[in-house]
N, C-alpha and C positions, 0 to 999 in steps of 0.2 A: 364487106357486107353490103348486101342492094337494098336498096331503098326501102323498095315494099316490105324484107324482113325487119329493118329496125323501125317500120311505123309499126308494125303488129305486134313489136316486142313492145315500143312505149304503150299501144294501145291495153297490152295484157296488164303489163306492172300498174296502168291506172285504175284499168278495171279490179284488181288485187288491192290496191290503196281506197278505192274507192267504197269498197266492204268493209276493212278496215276500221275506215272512219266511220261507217255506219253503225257498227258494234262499238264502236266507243262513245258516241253521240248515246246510244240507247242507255248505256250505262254511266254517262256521267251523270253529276247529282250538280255541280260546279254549273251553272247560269252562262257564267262567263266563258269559260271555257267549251262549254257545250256549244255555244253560237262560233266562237273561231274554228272548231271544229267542223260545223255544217257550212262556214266556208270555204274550209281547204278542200271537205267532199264535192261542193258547189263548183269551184275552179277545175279539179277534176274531171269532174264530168263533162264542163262545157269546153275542156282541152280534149277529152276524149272525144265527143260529139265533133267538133273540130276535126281532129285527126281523120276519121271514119268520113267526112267531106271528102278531104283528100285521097283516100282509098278506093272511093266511088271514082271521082272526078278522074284518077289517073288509071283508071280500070282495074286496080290492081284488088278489087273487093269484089268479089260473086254475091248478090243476093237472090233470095229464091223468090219466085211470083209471088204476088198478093194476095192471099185467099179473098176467093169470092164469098160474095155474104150468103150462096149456099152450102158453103165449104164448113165455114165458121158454124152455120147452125147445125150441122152434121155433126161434128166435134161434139158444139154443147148438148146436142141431144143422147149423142154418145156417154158423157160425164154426168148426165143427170140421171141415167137410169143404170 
């Protein structure tokens, strides 16, 4: 398996765990457990954030342009009427 597949497979199962533990975070009642939870999401994320470096840096990531800030107002004027 090459590279770039198995960084986008860990990347997907984080982003999959990472919902996860957001729906259990909203529903636990448990103090204690609530906070270990919002750090396993916390490691998560900043492993995915991570990874997604790596994907850029090794070209292996396509991202699309930056909307321009006439682009974005076009949008929200689109959504607001």
């Amino acid at each position: 398996m090459d590279e770039k597949i198995m960084l986008e497979d860990i990347i997907s199962d984080l982003k999959f765990n990472i919902n996860l533990y957001q729906i259990a975070i909203l529903e636990c009642e448990n103090i204690q457990l609530r906070q270990i939870l919002q750090q396993m999401r916390n490691m998560n994320e900043s492993l995915q954030y991570e990874l997604n470096k790596i994907l850029k840096i090794k070209g292996y990531a396509i991202y699309s342009e930056r909307a321009t800030v006439q682009q974005v107002d076009e949008i929200k004027q689109q959504i607001q009427t």
